[in-house]
C-alpha angles and dihedrals in degrees: 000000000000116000131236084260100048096048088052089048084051093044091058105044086060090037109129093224095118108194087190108204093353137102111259109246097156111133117244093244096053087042093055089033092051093038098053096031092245106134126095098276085042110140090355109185090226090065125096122259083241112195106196121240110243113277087026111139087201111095107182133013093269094058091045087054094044101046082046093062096037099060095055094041087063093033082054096046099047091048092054091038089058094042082069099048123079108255093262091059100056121118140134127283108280113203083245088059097078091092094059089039101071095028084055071045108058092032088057093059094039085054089048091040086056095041091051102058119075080054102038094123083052104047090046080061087055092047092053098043089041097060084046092062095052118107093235098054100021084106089057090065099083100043080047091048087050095056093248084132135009133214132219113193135179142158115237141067120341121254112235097170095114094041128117132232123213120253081239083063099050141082102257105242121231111259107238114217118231109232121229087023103146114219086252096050086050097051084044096050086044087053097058091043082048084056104033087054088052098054088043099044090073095055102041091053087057099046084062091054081050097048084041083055095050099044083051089054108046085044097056084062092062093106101033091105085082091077086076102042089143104047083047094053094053083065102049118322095221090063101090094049083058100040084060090046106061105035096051082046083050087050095046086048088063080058104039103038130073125237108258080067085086099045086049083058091054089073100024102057088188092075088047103093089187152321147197130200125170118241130181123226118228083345093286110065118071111223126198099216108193137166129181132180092220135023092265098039075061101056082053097057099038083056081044100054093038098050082045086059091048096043099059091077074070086070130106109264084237111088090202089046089042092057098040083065095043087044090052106035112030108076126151098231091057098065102096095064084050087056089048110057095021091074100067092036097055085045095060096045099053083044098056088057096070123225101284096053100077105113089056091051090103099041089050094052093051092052096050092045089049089054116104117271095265088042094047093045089051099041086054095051086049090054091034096060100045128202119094106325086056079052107051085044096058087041090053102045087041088058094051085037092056089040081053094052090042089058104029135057102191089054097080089067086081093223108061128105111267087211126113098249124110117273133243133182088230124075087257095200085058121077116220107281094003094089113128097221089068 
């Protein structure tokens, strides 16, 4: 009989992740995760029923996704590594070199770290100015110039305090038996969990598409300092190499590190290269609350603060309901995988969209993650699959999005209800101090 070695081995060795030209540095754990759809986006019902071309190693959407990441991650990595390297040194990424790798990794952050300093109030001010000019949140300037949401921005290591751990991550508590409970009491308690659990499974399988979304979204902002090489050499020069460097080495470590890595950074805040949560002041104000370790690490967790404020309109209406999912659904550990399917996702979305649809990305986003829970998992397989029928999705909804902006003011601040009801700077549905996102 094989042992539980050997069939993991086994496992692997048939495992769709294709790393094309690449060395494999995927960790056991995501290999076998990814490979039996185990892992916490496994069999979404957002995701497209995929059927694999012929030859395909990928044998199922999540694989496609995640050799899709993989590949430019790598492609990403061994162009900045030999960026760094005189012309005679360059070569392609060998399986020996991971060692280096995230030495050349973590170097790269502690030299950055080093170079920023002396300008970190300035370069929060980059970072700011920076999300704003991308396509996909240049809408949210002007609610952020009004004073509808605040930022607070710094560079240095994330804060996870208020940041969740799986059950999977956890110590299983003892059940405590209630004492006096009859049998009958017990089947009928276990009833109403059996249904509540019903009415909640659905929504708790869509917010981690959303957080996927997010996560993809925020990622896909990793390299936009680049837009600003100049401004960024005036700092230092060998900023931007770094800078590559250590965000493609933070990509490759979703891939090569367990779990349980995540849950190590929530109480050790030096392996947190960031974070972003979404607090209200004085219960009324919406505030982006992002930290990154390095300039770049920034501009993530700014995209991904501000796609978190955008995305709570995607909660139930209930705010019991509404924490029971975030409760459920949204874990620090489980970020990674976040990071790994969200890329592709978020890519096809903004695809999807064409190249002249960019000041309605936000408006579209808010309208898909507002849809019930079926509408929602159909309209993201349409968009999901591409070809003609993505198409005519994104067409339609931009048709009822531009009708929307035509009729309505507050809907340029990309957040607000698109309902007839009158509007309020606070979530009205939430009482002070009762909001599920605290």
């Amino acid at each position: 009989m094989a042992s539980k070695a050997q069939n993991l081995v086994g496992h692997i060795l048939e495992a769709g992740i294709d790393p094309g030209n690449y060395p494999d540095w995927i960790h056991p754990e995501k290999h076998q995760k990814i490979g039996d759809r185990s892992h916490p986006l496994g069999n979404n019902p957002a995701f497209p029923n995929w059927t694999p071309p012929e030859g395909a190693k990928s044998r199922h959407w999540e694989e496609l996704l995640a050799s899709e990441q993989y590949q430019a991650t790598l492609q990403r990595l061994n162009d900045f590594i030999n960026r760094s390297k005189p012309q005679g040194q360059q070569r392609p990424l060998r399986k020996q070199d991971f060692g280096s790798i995230m030495q050349a990794m973590m170097g790269a952050v502690m030299q950055a770290i080093q170079m920023e300093r002396p300008h970190n109030n300035r370069l929060v001010k980059m970072a700011i100015d920076l999300i704003f000019e991308q396509p996909e949140f240049s809408k949210l300037k002007e609610p952020y110039q009004n004073g509808e949401f605040k930022i607070d921005a710094k560079l240095g290591p994330g804060e996870l305090g208020n940041a969740a751990l799986s059950p999977n991550a956890q110590e299983e508590p003892e059940e405590e038996e209630e004492e006096g409970e009859e049998p009958n009491e017990e089947v009928e308690r276990e009833a109403q969990a059996a249904d509540a659990l019903a009415d909640i499974t659905p929504e708790i399988a869509k917010r981690k598409v959303i957080n996927a979304l997010i996560h993809g979204g925020a990622v896909s902002k990793n390299y936009a300092y680049q837009l600003i090489n100049t401004d960024l050499a005036a700092i230092n020069p060998g900023l931007t190499t770094l800078y590559g460097i250590a965000m493609a080495g933070s990509e490759l470590g979703y891939f090569a590190t367990p779990d349980s890595m995540a849950a190590m950074a929530k109480d050790s805040p030096d392996l947190a290269g960031g974070s972003s949560e979404v607090e209200f002041e004085d219960g009324n104000v919406p505030v982006v609350k992002a930290r990154g370790l390095i300039f770049p690490m920034l501009i993530q967790e700014l995209a991904k603060g501000l796609l978190e404020l955008v995305s709570y309109e995607g909660l139930p209406s209930d705010p019991k309901m509404a924490q029971e999912v975030i409760d459920k659904s949204d874990f620090v550990d489980e970020e990674s995988w976040a990071m790994i399917m969200g890329r592709g996702l978020w890519t096809r979305f903004v695809s999807a969209l064409g190249g002249d649809q960019d000041e309605i990305t936000m408006h579209l986003y808010n309208k898909i993650v507002q849809m019930p829970v079926e509408q929602f998992n159909r309209t993201m397989q349409a968009i999901q699959s591409g070809g003609p029928e993505s198409l005519a999705t994104i067409k339609r909804l931009a048709q009822e999005i531009r009708v929307d902006m035509e009729t309505q003011d507050r809907a340029e601040s990309g957040f607000q209800s698109s309902s007839d009801e009158p509007e309020s700077d606070a979530p009205p549905e939430y009482p002070e101090g009762q909001e599920p996102w605290r």
